[in-house]
C-alpha positions in Angstrom: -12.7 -160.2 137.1 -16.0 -160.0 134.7 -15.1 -159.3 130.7 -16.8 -156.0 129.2 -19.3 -157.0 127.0 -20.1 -155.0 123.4 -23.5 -153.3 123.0 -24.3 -156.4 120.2 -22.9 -159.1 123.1 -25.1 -157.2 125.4 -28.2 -157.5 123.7 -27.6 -160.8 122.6 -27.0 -161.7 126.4 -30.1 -159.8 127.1 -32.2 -162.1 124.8 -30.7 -164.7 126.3 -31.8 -163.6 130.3 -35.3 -163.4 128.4 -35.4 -166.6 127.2 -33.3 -169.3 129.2 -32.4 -170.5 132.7 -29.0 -170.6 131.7 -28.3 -167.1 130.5 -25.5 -165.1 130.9 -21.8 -165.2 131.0 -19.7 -167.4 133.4 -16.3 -166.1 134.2 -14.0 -168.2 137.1 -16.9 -169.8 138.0 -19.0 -166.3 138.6 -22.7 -165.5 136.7 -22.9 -162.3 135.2 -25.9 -161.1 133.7 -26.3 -158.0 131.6 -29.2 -156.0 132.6 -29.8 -153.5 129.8 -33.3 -152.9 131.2 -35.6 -153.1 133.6 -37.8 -155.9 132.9 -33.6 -158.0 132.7 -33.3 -156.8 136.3 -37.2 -158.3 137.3 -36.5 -161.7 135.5 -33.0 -161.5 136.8 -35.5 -160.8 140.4 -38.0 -163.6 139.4 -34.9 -166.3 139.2 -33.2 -165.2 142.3 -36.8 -166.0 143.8 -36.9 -169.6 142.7 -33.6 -170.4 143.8 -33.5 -168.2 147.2 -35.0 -169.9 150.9 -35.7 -169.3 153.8 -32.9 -168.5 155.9 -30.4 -167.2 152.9 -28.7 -163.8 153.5 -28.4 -162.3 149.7 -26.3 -159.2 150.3 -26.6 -156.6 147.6 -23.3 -154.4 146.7 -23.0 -151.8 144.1 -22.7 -148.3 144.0 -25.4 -145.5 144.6 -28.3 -146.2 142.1 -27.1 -149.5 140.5 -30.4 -151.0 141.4 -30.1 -152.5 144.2 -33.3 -151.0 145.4 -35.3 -152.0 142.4 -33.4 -155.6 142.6 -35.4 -155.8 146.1 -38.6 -154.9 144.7 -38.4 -156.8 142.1 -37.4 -159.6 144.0 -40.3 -159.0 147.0 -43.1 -158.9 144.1 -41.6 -162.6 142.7 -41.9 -163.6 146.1 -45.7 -162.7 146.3 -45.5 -159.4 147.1 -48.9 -157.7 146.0 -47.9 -155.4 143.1 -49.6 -152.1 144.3 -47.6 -152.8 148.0 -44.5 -150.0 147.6 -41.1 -151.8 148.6 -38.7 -148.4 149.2 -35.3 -148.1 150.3 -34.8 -148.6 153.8 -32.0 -146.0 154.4 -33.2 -144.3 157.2 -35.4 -146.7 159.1 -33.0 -149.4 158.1 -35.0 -152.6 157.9 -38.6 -153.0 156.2 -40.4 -155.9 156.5 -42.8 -158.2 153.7 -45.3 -160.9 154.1 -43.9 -163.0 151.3 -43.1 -166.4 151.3 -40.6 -166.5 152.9 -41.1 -163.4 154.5 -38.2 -161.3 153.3 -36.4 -158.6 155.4 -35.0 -155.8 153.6 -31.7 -154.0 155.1 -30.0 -151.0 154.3 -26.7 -150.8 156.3 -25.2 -147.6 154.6 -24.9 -145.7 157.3 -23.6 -148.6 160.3 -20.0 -148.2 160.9 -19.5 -151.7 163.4 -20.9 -154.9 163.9 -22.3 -154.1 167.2 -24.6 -152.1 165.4 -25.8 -154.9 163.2 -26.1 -156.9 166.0 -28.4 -154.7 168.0 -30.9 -154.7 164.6 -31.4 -158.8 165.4 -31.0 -159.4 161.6 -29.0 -163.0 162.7 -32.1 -164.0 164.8 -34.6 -163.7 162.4 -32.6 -164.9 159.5 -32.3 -168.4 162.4 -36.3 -168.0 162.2 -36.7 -168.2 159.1 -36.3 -164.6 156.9 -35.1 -164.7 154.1 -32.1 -161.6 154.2 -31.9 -159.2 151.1 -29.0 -156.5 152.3 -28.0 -153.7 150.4 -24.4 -152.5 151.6 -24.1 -155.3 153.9 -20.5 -157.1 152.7 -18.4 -155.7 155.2 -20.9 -156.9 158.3 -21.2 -160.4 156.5 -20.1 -162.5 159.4 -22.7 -160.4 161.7 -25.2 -161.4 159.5 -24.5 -164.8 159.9 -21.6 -165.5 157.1 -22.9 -168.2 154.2 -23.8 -165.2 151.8 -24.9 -164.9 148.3 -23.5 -161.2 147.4 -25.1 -159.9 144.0 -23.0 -156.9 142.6 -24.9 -154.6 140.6 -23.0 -152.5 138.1 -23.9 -149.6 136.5 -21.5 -149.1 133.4 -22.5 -151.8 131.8 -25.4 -152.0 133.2 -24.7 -156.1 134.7 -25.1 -158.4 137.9 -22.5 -160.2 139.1 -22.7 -163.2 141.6 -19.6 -165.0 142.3 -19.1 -168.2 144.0 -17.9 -167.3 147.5 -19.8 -169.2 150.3 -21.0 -172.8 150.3 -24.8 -171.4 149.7 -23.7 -169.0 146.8 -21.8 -172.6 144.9 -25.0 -174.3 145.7 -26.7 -171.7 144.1 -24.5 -171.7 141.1 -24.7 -175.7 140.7 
């Protein structure tokens, strides 16, 4: 479990996100990051997308309008994502695709109810060939997506990112 942070520790955990590679709290081994605004959550984004590679699955939990949608953007655009190219929520068609390196395949599996259903979208395959998985209400289809996850939790109140280390690729990731 994550400690609460004050407003003052916030703020002086968001300087930090600003400023270092090594920001943010560490509780039993997981990162959390306060993301007071939105330029945290883009260079939270922009060092997700140094660290991410081809083949990771990075399944995004949190509740309705944590971020996980701008998280993705954000994320895409670090990626080389033009800027003006919109990267939306992919609720109802439930996977969008971006030319970024590596391409990136955005999921939204809110309204699946069973693997099978996961496993007719062929999100295992292409994650094999090479995509680069960003999932938002994916952790109960983990092992359908191939298992070896990193899952980002994205709080609202505080306003915070949490990964903890809970697959081999999420430790590495920690290291």
């Amino acid at each position: 479990m994550s400690k609460t942070l004050t407003p003052s520790e916030q703020a002086a955990s968001s300087e930090q996100v600003a400023s270092s590679e090594h920001a943010a709290s560490s509780e039993q081994g997981a990162l959390v990051v306060p993301l007071p605004t939105e330029e945290a959550t883009i260079q939270l984004a922009q060092r997700f997308a140094r660290l991410l590679a081809a083949g990771d699955l990075l399944i995004l939990t949190g509740t309705l309008g944590a971020g996980k949608t701008f998280f993705s953007r954000a994320l895409c655009h670090a990626l080389g994502l033009d800027e003006d190219e919109p990267v939306t929520s992919p609720t109802f068609t439930l996977v969008h695709e971006y030319e970024t390196t590596p391409p990136v395949h955005h999921a939204d599996l809110y309204r699946l109810h069973d693997e099978d259903e996961v496993f007719e979208l062929g999100l295992e395959s292409r994650r094999r060939e090479g995509a680069l998985l960003v999932v938002e209400w994916g952790a109960p289809f983990g092992r359908a997506l191939g298992g070896d996850a990193l899952e980002l939790e994205l709080s609202v109140e505080p306003r915070s990112a949490r990964l903890a280390p809970s697959s081999k690729r999420s430790i590495e990731v920690l290291d």
